[in-house]
C-alpha atoms as one frame of an Amber mdcrd trajectory, in Angstrom:
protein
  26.354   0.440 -10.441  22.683  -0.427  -8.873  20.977   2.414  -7.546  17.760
   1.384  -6.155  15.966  -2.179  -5.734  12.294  -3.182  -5.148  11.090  -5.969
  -3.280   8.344  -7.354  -2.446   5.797  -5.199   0.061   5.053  -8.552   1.985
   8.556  -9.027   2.891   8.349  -6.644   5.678   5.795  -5.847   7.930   3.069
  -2.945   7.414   4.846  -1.597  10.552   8.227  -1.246   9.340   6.825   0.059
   5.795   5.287   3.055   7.887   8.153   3.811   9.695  10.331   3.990   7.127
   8.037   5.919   4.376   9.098   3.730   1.586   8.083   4.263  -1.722   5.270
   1.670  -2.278   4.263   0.785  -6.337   1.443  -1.627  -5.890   2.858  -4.917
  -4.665   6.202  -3.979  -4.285   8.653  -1.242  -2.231  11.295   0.594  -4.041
  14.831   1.901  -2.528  17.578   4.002  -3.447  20.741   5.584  -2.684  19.132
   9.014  -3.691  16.455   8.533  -0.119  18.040  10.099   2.750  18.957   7.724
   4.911  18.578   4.378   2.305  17.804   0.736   3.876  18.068  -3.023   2.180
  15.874  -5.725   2.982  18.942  -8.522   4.084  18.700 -12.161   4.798  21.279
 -12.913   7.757  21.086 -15.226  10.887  17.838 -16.574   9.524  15.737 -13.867
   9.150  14.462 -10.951   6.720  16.182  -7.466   8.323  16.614  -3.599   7.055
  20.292  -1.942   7.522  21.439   0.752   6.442  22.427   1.042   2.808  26.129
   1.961   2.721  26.798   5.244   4.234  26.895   9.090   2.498  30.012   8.410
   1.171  29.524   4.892  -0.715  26.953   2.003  -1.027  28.959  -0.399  -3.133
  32.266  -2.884  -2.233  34.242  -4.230  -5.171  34.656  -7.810  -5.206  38.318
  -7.680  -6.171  39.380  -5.361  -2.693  36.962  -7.647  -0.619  39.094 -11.260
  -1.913  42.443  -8.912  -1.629  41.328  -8.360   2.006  40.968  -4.461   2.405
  37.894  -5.079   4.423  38.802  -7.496   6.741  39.052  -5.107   9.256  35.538
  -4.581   9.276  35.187  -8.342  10.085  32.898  -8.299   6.292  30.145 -10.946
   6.090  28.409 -11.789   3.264  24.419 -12.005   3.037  21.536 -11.650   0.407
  19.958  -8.842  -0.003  16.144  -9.507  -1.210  15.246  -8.034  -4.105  12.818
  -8.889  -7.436  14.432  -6.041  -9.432  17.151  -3.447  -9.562  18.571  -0.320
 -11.788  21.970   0.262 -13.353  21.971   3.729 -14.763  18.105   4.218 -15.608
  17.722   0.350 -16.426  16.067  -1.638 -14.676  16.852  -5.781 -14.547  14.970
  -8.679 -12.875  16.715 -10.064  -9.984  15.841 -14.102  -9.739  17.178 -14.843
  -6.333  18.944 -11.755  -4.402  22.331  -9.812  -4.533  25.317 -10.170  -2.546
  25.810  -7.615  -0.230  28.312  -7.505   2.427  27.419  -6.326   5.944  30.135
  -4.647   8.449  29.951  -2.590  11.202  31.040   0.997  11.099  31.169   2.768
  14.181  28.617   0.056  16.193  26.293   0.806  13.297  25.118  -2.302  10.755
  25.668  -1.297   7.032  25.371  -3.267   3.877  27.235  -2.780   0.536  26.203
  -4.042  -2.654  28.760  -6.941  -3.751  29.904  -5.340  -7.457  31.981  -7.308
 -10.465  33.307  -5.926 -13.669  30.367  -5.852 -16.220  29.647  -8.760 -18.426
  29.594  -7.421 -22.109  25.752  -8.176 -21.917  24.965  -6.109 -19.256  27.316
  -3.379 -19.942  25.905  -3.142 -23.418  22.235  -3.165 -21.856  22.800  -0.282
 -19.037  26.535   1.047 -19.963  27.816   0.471 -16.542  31.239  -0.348 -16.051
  30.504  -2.011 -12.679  27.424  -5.020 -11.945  25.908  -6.292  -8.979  26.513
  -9.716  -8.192  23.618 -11.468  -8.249  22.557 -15.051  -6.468  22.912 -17.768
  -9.019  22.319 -15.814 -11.947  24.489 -13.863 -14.468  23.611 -11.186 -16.865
């Protein structure tokens, strides 16, 4: 499953990069689950925003119990979280467009989970994942 993204430092404001000490490789910002209290870069209601990634218990939602409907009760919308690359167990892939993330509210608090799919046999052979984001128009 992905574990940390990078995206673009210009995305976000030099503000928001200070405030929330982000790892920072020349151009771009990296994330993961393994920072203490992780963030995504989303695209909702027509605008670039940082929620919380997940919460300490999980920071992924299968696509299979989102269609059968075992988050509905979060009232579960889908958005795109921004990203150029991303890493499945040590490898790391190019992301062309974004990943599908859905964002719910726990407890009044915005969190976004990293839409998954079973594995193509291309990308489990590349990172030996079981599990693969799914990306925005693309397929690995």
């Amino acid at each position: 499953m992905c574990v940390a993204v990078e995206f673009n430092k210009n995305e976000i404001s030099s503000s928001e990069q200070l405030k929330h000490n982000f790892r920072i490789d020349g151009d771009f910002v990296r994330v993961s689950v393994l920072d203490s209290r992780p963030v995504l870069l989303i695209r909702a209601y027509g605008e670039n925003r940082l929620v919380f990634w997940g919460n300490s218990e999980f920071f992924h939602c299968k696509k299979e119990s989102l269609t059968a409907g075992k988050w509905a009760h979060m009232q579960p919308e889908l958005v795109e979280i921004i990203a150029n690359r991303a890493q499945t167990h040590g490898t790391w892939f190019q992301v062309k467009e974004g990943i599908r993330g859905v964002l719910v509210k726990i407890r009044g608090v915005e969190q976004c989970f990293i839409l998954t799919e079973p594995s193509t046999h291309y990308f489990k052979t590349m990172t030996h994942a079981e599990r693969m984001a799914v990306l925005v128009g693309q397929v690995i």
